[in-house]
C-alpha positions as CSV (number, residue, x, y, z in Angstrom):
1,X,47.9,-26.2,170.7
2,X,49.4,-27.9,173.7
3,X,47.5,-25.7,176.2
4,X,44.1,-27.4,177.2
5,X,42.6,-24.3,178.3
6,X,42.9,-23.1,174.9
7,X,41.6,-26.2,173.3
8,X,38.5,-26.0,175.6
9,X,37.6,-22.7,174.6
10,X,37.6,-23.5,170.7
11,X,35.3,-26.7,172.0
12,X,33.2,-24.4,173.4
13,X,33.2,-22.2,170.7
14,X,31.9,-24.6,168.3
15,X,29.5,-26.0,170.9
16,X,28.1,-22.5,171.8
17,X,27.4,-21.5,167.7
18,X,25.8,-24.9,167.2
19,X,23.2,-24.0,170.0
20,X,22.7,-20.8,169.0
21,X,22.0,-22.4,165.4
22,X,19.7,-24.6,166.8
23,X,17.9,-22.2,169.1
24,X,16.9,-20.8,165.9
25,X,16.5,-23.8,164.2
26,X,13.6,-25.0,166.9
27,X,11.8,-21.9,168.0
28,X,11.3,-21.5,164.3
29,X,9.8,-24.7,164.7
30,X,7.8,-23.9,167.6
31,X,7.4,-21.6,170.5
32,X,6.8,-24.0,173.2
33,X,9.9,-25.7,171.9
34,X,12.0,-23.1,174.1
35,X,12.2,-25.5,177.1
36,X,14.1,-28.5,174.8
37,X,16.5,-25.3,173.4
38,X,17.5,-24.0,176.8
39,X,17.9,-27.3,178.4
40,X,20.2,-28.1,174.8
41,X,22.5,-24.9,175.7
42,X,22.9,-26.2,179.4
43,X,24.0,-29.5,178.5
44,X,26.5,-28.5,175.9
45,X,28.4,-26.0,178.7
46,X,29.7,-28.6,180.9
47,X,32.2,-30.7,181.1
48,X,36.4,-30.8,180.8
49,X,36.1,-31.9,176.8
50,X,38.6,-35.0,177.3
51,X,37.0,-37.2,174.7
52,X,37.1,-34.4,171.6
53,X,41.1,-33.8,173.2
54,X,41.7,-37.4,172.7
55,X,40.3,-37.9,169.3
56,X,42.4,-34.0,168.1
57,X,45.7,-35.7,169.5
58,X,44.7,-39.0,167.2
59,X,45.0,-36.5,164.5
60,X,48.3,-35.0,165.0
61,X,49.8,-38.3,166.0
62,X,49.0,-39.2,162.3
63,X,51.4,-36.3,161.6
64,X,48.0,-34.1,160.9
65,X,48.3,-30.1,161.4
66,X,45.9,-28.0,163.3
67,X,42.9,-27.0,161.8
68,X,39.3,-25.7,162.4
69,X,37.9,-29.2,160.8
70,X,39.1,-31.3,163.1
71,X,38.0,-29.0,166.1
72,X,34.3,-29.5,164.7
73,X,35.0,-32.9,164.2
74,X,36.3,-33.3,168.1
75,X,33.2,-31.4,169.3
76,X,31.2,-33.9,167.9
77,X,32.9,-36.4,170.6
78,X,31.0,-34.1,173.5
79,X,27.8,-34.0,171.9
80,X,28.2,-38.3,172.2
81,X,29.0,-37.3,175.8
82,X,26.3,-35.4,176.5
83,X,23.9,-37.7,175.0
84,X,25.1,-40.4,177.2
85,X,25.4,-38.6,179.9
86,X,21.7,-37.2,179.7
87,X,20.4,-41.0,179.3
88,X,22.8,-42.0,182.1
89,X,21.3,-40.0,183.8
90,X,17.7,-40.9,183.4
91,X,19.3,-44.9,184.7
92,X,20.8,-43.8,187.5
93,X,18.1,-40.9,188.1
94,X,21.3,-38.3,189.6
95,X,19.8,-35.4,190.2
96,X,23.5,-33.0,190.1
97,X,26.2,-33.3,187.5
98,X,28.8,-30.5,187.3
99,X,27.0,-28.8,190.3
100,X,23.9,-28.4,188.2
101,X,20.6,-30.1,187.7
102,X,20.4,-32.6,185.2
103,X,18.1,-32.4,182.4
104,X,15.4,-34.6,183.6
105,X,15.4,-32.9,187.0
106,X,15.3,-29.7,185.3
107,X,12.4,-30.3,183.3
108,X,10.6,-32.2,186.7
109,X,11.8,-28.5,188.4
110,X,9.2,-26.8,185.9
111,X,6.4,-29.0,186.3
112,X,7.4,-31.4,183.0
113,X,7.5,-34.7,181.7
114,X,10.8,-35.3,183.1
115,X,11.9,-39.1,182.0
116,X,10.4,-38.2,178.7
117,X,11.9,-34.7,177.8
118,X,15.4,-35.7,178.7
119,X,15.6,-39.2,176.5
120,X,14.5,-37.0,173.9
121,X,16.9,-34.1,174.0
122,X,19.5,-37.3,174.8
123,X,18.5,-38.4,170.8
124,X,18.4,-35.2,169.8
125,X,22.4,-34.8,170.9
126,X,23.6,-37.7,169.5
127,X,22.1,-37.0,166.3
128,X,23.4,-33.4,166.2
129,X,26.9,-35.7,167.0
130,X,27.0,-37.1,163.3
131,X,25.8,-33.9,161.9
132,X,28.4,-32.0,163.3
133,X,31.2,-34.7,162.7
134,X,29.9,-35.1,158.8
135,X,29.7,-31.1,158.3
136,X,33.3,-30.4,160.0
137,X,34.7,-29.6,156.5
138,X,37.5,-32.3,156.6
139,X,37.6,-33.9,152.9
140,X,34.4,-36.8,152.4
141,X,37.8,-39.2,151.6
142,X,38.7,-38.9,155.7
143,X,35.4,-38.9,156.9
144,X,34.6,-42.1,154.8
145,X,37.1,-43.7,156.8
146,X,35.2,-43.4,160.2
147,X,32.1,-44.8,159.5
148,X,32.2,-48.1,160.5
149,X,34.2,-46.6,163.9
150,X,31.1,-44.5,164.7
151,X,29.2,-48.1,164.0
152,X,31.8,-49.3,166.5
153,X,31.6,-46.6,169.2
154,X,27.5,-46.1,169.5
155,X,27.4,-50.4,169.9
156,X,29.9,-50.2,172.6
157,X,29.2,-47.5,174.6
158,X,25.2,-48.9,174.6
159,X,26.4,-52.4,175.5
160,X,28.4,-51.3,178.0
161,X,24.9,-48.9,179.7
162,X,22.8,-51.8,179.0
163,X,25.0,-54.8,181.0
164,X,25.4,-52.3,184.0
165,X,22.1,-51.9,184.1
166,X,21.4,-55.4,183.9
167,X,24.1,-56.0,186.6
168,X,22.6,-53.0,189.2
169,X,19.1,-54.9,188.7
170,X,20.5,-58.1,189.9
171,X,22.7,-56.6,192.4
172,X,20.9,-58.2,195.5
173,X,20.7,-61.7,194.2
174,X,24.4,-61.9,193.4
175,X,27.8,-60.8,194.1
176,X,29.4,-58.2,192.5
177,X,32.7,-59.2,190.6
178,X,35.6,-57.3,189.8
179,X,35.8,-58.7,186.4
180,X,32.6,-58.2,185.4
181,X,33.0,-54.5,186.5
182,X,36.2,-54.1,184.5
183,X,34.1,-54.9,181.6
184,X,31.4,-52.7,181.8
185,X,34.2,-50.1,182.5
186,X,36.1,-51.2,179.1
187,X,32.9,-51.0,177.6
188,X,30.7,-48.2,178.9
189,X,34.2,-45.9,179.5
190,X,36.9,-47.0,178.5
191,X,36.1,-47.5,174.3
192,X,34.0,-44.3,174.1
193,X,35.5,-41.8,176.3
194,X,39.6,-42.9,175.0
195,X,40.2,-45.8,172.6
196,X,37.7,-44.7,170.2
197,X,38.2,-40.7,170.4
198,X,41.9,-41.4,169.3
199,X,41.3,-44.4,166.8
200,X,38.7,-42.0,165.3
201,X,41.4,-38.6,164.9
202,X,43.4,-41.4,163.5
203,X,41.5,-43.0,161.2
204,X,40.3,-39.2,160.2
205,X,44.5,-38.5,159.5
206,X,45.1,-41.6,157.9
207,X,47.2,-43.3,160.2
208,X,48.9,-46.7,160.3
209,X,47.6,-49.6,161.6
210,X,50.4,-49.6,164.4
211,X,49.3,-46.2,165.5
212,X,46.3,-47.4,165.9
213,X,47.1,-50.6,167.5
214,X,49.5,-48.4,170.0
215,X,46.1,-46.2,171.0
216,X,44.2,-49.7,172.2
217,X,47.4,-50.5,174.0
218,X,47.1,-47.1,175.7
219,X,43.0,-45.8,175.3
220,X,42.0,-49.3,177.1
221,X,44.0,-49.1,180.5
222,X,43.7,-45.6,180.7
223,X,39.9,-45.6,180.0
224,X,39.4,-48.1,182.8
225,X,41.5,-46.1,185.1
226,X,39.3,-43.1,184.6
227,X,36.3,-45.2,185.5
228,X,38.1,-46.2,188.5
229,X,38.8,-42.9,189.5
230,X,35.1,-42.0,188.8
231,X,34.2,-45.0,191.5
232,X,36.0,-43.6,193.8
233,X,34.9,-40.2,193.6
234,X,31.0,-41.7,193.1
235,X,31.7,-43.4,197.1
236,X,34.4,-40.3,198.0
237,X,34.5,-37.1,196.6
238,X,33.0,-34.2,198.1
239,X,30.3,-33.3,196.2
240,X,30.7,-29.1,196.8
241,X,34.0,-30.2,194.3
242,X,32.8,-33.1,191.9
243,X,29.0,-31.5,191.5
244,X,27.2,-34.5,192.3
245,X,26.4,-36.9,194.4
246,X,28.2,-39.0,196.7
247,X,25.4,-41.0,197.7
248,X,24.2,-42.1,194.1
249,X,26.4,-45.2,193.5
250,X,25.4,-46.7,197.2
251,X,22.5,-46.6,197.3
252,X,22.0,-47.6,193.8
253,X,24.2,-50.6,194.5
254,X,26.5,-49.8,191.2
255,X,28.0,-53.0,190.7
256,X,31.7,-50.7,190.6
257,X,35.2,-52.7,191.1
258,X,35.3,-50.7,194.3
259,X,31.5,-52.5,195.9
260,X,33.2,-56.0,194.6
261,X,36.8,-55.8,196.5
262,X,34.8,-54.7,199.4
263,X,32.5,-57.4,199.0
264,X,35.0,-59.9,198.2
265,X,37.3,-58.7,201.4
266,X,34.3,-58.8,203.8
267,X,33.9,-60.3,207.0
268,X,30.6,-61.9,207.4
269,X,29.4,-59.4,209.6
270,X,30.6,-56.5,207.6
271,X,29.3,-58.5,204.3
272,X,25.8,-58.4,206.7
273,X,26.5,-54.2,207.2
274,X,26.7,-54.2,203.4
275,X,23.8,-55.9,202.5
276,X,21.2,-53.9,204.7
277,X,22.8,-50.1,203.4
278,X,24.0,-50.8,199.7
279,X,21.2,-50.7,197.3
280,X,19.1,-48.8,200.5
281,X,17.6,-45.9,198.3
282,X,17.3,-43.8,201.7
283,X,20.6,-44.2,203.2
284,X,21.7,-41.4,204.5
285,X,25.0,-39.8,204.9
286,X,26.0,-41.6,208.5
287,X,25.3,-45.1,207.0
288,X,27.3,-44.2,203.7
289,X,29.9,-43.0,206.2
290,X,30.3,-46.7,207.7
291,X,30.1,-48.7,204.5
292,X,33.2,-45.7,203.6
293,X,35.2,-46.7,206.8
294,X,34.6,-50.4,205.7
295,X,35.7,-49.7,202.1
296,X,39.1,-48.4,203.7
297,X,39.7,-50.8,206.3
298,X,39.3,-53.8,204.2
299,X,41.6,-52.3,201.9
300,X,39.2,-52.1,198.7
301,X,40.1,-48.1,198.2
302,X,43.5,-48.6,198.1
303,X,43.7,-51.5,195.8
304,X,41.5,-49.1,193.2
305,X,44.2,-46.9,193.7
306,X,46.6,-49.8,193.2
307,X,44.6,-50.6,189.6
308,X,44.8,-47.1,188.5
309,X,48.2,-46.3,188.8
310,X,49.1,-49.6,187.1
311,X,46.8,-49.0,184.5
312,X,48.3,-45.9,184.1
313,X,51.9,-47.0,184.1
314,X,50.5,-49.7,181.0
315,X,48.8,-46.7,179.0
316,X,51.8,-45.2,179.2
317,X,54.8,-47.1,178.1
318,X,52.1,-48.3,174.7
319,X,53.1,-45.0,173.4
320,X,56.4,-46.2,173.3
321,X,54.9,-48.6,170.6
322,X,54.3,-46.3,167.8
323,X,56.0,-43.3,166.1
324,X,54.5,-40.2,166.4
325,X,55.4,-36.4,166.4
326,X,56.7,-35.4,169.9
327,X,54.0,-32.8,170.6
328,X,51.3,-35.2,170.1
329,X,53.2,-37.6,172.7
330,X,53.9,-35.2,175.5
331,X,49.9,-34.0,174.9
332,X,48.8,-37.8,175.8
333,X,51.3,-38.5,178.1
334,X,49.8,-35.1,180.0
335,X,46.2,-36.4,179.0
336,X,47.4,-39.9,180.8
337,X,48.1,-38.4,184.4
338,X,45.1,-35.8,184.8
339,X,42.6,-38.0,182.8
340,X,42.7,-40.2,186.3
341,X,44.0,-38.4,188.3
342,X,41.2,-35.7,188.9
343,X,39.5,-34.7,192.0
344,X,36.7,-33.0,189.9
């Protein structure tokens, strides 16, 4: 089961039944509840399922064996996602993710309540999260053992949402700093999409308290380095190859680590530049293309390259801090250098 490919497809597999389920499920409700099933199914086919990967290889690092329980109970990690991705959404009103509409554009697309529709199919995913999680078919003795992590993971992950909004609000009355960045990242990322997937598959396997101790050592580091990496594709990537905007995060003024080590490595005039276009909801692509050149020459882009290849460096030697069977190593040691190191 060291083949991602192959993990993805039982993902989806378990994902794709639970929408057919509740296809059924609604339109046996209602008719007009069609809308809220299709736009279910569309949100549950995307995405690189790295959070349920990291909370399967928690399992088997607590010497756990494969089995269809804990793939149900790893899915449940992507319906989270989706939920806060949908909401995220909604903030940051993105229009594209995964080269696709997002729910609340797709709904606006058919002449519907956009902003409403999409926080409620975003509730309606994270509750089918614990149902799925609690119905996996691992023994009630494991899953006893989570609940207060799930406690711990939902608190994080909307602490995290709500002080980067607060942050993005204030954007224009101060400046944006690298630490307070970091933690939204540790917060909002970090916890939810790696510390907490693996201290949950742990937890679930009853590990030790040192295994689980090892997985903050590396789930922490690593999970800010993916948000770094997710910066720099917000400002950098080519959209026909990460699906969504490249635009979003300027002219939102996302208070990222990237926006603050530019800020903070400004000349006055350029700090001038940057406080016409950032936060500008009309710039357009040849004033994102300046405050780009300005992001290189000041250096910012390469010292968020510099952060995420130390972070990754830290995330891996904690392995080295635990025992744990020597698949399950060599599966998060691979999970360490594509997790942010991606280009999609």
């Amino acid at each position: 089961m060291h083949d991602h490919t192959g993990f993805k497809e039982r993902i989806d597999e378990v994902l794709v039944r639970l929408a057919d389920d509740e296809e059924r499920a609604l339109l046996g409700l209602h008719a007009e509840l069609t809308p809220l099933s299709e736009q279910l199914r569309r949100s549950l086919a995307q995405g690189k399922r790295i959070r349920a990967a990291f909370l399967y290889w928690g399992w088997r690092a607590a010497g756990q064996p494969d089995c269809e329980g804990v793939i149900r109970a790893a899915a449940a990690m992507e319906l989270v996602h989706a939920a806060a991705c949908t909401h995220d959404d909604i903030i940051d009103d993105s229009r594209m993710r995964h080269g696709q509409l997002t729910a609340h554009a797709a709904f606006a697309a058919n002449g519907q309540r956009s902003t409403a529709l999409a926080m409620i199919l975003g509730d309606l995913l994270m509750g089918y999260a614990g149902h799925v999680f609690t119905s996996c078919g691992l023994p009630g003795a494991y899953l006893a053992r989570t609940v207060p992590l799930w406690s711990t993971l939902l608190r994080e992950t909307m602490a995290g949402e709500f002080l980067e909004v607060l942050r993005t609000e204030a954007g224009g009355d101060r400046q944006p700093l690298v630490a307070e960045s970091l933690e939204v990242a540790r917060f909002k990322t970090a916890k939810y999409t790696v510390e907490r997937p693996l201290h949950l598959g742990a937890t679930l396997g009853g590990g030790s308290t040192a295994l689980l101790e090892a997985f903050s050592g590396y789930g922490l580091p690593l999970g800010e380095a993916f948000q770094l990496r997710d910066d720099l594709l917000g400002t950098f990537g080519d959209p026909a190859r990460t699906g969504k905007s490249n635009l979003d995060d300027l002219r939102d003024a996302k208070p990222t680590a990237l926006l603050a080590l530019t800020v903070a490595a400004a000349r006055p005039d350029d700090r001038r530049l940057l406080a016409k276009l950032v936060g500008n909801p009309e710039l357009g692509e040849e004033e994102a293309a300046s405050v780009r050149e300005l992001m290189e020459r000041c250096g910012a882009r390469q010292r968020v390259e510099d952060m995420i290849r130390e972070r990754i460096g830290r995330a891996q030697a904690a392995l080295d801090l635990a025992a744990m069977p020597a698949e399950a190593r060599s599966a998060l040691c691979g999970l360490a250098a594509t997790a942010a190191d991606r280009s999609l």
